[in-house]
MITOR-8459 format. One line per 3 residues: for each residue x, y, z of C-alpha. Coordinates in nm, 2 decimals, m for minus. Each point is the difference from the previous one (the first is absolute). Layout:
<nodes>
X,Y,Z | ... $
</nodes>
This chain:
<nodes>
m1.72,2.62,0.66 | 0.06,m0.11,m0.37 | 0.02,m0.40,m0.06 $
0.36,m0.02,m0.02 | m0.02,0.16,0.34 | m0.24,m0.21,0.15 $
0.16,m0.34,m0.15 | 0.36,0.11,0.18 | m0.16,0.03,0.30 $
m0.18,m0.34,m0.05 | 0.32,m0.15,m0.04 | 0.11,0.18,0.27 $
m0.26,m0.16,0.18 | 0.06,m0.33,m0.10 | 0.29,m0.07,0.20 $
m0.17,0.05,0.32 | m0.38,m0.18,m0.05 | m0.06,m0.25,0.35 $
0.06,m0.28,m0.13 | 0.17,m0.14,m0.33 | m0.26,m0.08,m0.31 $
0.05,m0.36,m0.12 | 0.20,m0.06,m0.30 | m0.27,0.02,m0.27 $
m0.09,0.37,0.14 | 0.37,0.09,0.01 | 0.01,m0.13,m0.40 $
m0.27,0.21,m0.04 | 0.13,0.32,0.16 | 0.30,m0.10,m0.18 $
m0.13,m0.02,m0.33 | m0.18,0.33,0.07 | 0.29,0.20,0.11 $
0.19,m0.11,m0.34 | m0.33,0.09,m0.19 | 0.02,0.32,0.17 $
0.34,0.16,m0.04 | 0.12,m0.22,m0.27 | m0.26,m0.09,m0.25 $
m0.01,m0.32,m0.21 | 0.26,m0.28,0.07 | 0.28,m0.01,m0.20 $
0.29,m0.27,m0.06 | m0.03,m0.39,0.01 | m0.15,m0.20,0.34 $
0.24,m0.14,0.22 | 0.14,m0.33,m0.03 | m0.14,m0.33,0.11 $
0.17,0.01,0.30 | m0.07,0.32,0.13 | m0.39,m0.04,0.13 $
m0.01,0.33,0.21 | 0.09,0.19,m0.34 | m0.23,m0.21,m0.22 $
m0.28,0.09,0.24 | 0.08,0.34,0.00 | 0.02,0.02,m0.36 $
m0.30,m0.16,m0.05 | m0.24,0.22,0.27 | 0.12,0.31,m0.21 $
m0.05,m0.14,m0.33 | m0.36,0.00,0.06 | m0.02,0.32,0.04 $
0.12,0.07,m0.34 | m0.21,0.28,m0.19 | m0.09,0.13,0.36 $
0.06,0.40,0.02 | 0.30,0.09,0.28 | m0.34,0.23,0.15 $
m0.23,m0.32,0.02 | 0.30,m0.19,0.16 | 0.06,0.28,0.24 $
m0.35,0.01,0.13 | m0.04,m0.35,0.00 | 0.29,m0.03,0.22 $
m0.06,0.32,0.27 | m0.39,m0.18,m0.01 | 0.23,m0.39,0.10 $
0.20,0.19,0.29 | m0.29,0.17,0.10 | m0.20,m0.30,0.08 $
0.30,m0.19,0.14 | 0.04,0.28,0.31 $
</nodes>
């Protein structure tokens, strides 16, 4: 199964784990997923008054730099260990 394979089925996966991850490891995943299938982030970070974005924003902006392949694995590694 090639990476893109394995990280659809991770987030597959995801939306089924026993029990919800707190919200730092759902930034996280996240972050990673963007990483992933998206690459860098791009555009301005939300406004003051939207935290949720900001937060967001912010968990995928450090992953700037990161390859989409690193991301992937990092992420089908985070599901795995949350099952």
């Amino acid at each position: 199964m090639s990476l893109k394979e394995q990280f659809e089925a991770a987030v597959a996966g995801s939306k089924s784990l026993p029990e919800r991850p707190d919200n730092m490891t759902l930034l996280k995943l996240y972050a990673l997923y963007k990483q992933g299938s998206s690459g860098d982030v791009e555009g301005s970070r939300p406004g003051f008054t939207d935290m949720v974005g900001r937060a967001k924003y912010d968990a995928w902006k450090e992953l700037k730099g990161k390859s989409s392949e690193e991301a992937m694995q990092e992420y089908i590694d985070l599901i795995e260990s949350l099952k």
